[in-house]
C-alpha positions as YAML, in Angstrom:
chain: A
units: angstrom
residues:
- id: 1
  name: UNK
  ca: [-5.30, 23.17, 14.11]
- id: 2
  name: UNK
  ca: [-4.20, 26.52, 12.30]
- id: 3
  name: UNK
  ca: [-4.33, 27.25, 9.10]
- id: 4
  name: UNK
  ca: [-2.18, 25.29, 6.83]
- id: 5
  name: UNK
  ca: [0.54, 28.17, 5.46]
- id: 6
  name: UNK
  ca: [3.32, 28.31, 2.33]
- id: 7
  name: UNK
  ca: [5.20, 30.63, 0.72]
- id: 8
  name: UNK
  ca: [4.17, 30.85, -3.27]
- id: 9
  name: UNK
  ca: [3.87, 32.67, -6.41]
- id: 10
  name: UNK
  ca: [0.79, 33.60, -7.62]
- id: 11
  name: UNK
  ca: [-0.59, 32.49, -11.63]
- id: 12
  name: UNK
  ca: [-2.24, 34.91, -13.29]
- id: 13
  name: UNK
  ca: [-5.89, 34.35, -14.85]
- id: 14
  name: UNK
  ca: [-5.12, 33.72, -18.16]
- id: 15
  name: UNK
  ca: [-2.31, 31.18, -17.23]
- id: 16
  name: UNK
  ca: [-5.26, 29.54, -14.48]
- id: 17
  name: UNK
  ca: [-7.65, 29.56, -17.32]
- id: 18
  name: UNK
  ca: [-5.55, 27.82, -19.56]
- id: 19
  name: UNK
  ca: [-3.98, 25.32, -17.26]
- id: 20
  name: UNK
  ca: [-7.91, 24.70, -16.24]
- id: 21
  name: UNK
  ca: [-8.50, 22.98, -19.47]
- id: 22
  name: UNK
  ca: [-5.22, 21.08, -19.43]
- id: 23
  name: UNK
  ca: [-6.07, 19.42, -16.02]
- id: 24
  name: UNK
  ca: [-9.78, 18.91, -16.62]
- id: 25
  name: UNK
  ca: [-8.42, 17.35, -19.80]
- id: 26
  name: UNK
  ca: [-6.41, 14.57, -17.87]
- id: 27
  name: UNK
  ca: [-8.99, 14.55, -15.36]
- id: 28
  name: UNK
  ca: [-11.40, 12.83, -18.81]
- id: 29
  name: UNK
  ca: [-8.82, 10.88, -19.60]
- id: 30
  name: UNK
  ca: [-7.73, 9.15, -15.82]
- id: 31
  name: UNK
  ca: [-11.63, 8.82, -15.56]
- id: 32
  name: UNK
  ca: [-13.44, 7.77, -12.37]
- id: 33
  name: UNK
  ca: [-12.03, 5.01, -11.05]
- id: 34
  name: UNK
  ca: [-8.85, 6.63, -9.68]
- id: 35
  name: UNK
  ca: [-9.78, 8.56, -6.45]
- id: 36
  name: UNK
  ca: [-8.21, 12.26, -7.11]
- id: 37
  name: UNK
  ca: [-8.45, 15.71, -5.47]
- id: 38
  name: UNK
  ca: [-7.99, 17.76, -8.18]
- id: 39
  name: UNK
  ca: [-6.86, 21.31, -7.83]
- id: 40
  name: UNK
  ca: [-9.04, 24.22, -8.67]
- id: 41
  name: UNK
  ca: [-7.85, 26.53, -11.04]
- id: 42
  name: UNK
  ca: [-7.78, 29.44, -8.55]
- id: 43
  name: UNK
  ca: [-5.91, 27.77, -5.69]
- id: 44
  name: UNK
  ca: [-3.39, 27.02, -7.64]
- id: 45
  name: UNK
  ca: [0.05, 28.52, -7.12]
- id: 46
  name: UNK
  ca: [3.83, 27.66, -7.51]
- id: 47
  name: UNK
  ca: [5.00, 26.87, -3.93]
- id: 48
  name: UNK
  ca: [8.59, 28.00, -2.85]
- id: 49
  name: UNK
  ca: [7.89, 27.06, 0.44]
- id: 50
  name: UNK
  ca: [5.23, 24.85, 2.44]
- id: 51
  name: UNK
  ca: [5.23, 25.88, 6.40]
- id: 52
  name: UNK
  ca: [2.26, 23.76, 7.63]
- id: 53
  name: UNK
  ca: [-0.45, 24.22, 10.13]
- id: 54
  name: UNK
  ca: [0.28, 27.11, 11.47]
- id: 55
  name: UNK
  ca: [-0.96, 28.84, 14.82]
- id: 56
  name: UNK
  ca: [-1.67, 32.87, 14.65]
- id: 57
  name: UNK
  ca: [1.79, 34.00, 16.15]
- id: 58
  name: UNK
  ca: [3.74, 32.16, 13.07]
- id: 59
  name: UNK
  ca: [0.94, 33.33, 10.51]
- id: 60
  name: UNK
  ca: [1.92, 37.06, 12.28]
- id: 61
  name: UNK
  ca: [5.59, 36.19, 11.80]
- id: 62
  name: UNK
  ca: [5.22, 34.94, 8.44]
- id: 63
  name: UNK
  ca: [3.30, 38.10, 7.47]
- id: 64
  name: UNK
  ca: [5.88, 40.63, 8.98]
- id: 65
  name: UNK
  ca: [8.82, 38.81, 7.25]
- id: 66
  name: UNK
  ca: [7.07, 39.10, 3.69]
- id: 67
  name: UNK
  ca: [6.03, 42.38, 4.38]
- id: 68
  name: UNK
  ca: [9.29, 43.81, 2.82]
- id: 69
  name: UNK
  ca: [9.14, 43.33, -1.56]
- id: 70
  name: UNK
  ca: [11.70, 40.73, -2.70]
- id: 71
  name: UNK
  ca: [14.14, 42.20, -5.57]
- id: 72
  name: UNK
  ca: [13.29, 40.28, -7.96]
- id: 73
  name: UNK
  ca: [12.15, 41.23, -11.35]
- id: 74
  name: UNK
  ca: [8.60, 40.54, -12.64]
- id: 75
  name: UNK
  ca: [9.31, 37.43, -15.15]
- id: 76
  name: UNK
  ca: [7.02, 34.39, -17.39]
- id: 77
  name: UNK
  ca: [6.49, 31.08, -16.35]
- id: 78
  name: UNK
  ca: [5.11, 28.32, -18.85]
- id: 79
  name: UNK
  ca: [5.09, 24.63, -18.78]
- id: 80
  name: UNK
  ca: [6.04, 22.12, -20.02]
- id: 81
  name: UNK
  ca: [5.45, 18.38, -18.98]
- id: 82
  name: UNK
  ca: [3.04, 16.38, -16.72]
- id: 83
  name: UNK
  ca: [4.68, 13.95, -13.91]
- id: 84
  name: UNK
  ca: [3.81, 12.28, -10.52]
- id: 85
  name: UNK
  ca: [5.26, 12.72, -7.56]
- id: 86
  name: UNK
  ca: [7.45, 10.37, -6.16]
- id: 87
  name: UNK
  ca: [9.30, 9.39, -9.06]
- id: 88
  name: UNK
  ca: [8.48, 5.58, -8.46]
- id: 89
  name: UNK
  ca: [6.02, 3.86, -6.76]
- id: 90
  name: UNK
  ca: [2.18, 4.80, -6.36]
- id: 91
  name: UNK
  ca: [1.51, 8.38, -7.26]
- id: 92
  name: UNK
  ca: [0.22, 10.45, -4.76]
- id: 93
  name: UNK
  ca: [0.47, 14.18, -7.14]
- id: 94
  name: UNK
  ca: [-0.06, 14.55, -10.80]
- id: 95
  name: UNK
  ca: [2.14, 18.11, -11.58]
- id: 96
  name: UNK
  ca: [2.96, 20.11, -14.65]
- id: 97
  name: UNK
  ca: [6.58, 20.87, -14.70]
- id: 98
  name: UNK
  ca: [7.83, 24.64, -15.48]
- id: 99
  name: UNK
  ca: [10.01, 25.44, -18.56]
- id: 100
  name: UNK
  ca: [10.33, 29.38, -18.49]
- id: 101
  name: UNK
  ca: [11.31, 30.81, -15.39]
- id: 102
  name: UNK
  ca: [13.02, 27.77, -13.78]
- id: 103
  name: UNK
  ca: [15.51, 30.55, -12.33]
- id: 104
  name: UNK
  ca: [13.66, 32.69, -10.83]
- id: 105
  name: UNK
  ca: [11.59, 30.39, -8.94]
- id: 106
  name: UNK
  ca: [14.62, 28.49, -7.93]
- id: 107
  name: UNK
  ca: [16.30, 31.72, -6.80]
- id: 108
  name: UNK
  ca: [13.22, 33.07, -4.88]
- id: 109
  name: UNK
  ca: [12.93, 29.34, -3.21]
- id: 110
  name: UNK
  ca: [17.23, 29.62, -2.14]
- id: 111
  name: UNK
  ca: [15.37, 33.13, 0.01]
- id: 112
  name: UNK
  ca: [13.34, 31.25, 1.64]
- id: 113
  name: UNK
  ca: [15.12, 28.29, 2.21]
- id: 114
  name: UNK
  ca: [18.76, 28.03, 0.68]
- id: 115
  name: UNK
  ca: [20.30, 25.87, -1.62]
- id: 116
  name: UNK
  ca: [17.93, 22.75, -1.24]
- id: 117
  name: UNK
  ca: [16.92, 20.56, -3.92]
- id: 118
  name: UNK
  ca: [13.64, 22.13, -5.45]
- id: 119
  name: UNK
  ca: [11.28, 21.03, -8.50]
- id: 120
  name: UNK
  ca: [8.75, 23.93, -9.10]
- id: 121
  name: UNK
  ca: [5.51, 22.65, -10.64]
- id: 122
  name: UNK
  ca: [1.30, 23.61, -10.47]
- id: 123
  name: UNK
  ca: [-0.13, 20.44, -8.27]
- id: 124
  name: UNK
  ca: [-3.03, 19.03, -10.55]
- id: 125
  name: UNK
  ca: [-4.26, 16.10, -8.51]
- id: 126
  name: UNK
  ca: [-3.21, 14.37, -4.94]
- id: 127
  name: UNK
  ca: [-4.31, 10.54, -5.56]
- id: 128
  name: UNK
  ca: [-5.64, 8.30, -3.12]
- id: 129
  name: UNK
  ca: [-4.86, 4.87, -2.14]
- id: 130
  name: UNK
  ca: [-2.91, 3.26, -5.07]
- id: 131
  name: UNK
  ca: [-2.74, 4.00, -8.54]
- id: 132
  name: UNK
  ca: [-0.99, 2.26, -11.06]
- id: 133
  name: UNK
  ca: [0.88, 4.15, -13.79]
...
């Protein structure tokens, strides 16, 4: 197995520190009994693209096709909500939602992908087993 790969943009520190004490906040509140991963402040990242376990040659190919900057202008992000993901059902990922810089996330995702559905958000948690809501 390779190493698992995506495409993302990077949080600075003061946004990690900040959205450190929101998720060890809800991490208090869900308590114990719910069996979580939770997401460490420094691995986390706004995914535009997840590409899976991948071998050296696509990690190579990956690398060479990013090698070239995007035009895209430096911008803010900030959020705004908590959800799960899916929608209904057991949750499997607590998320907080973006508010600024929906747009330019979207548009650097349509790059990488095209015109697909896309919900950017900072993974908190990935549940296991089921959880009620």
């Amino acid at each position: 197995m390779g190493k698992r790969l995506f495409i993302a943009v990077d949080i600075d520190e003061a946004t990690r520190v900040q959205v450190g004490r929101i998720s060890s906040g809800l991490r208090e509140a869900i308590g114990t009994h719910t069996k979580a991963s939770w997401v460490r402040p420094e691995r986390m990242h706004l995914t535009l693209q997840f590409c899976g376990n991948a071998d050296a040659a696509l990690e190579e190919r990956l690398r060479a096709a990013l090698a070239h900057p995007i035009p895209q202008a430096a911008f803010d992000v900030s959020f705004d909500r908590v959800g799960f993901f899916p929608e209904r059902g057991s949750p499997r990922v607590l998320w907080l939602g973006v508010a600024a810089g929906l747009e330019q996330l979207r548009s650097l995702h349509a790059v990488f992908v095209g015109p697909e559905s896309f919900t950017p958000h900072l993974t908190l948690a990935r549940f296991r087993g089921r959880v009620s809501r």
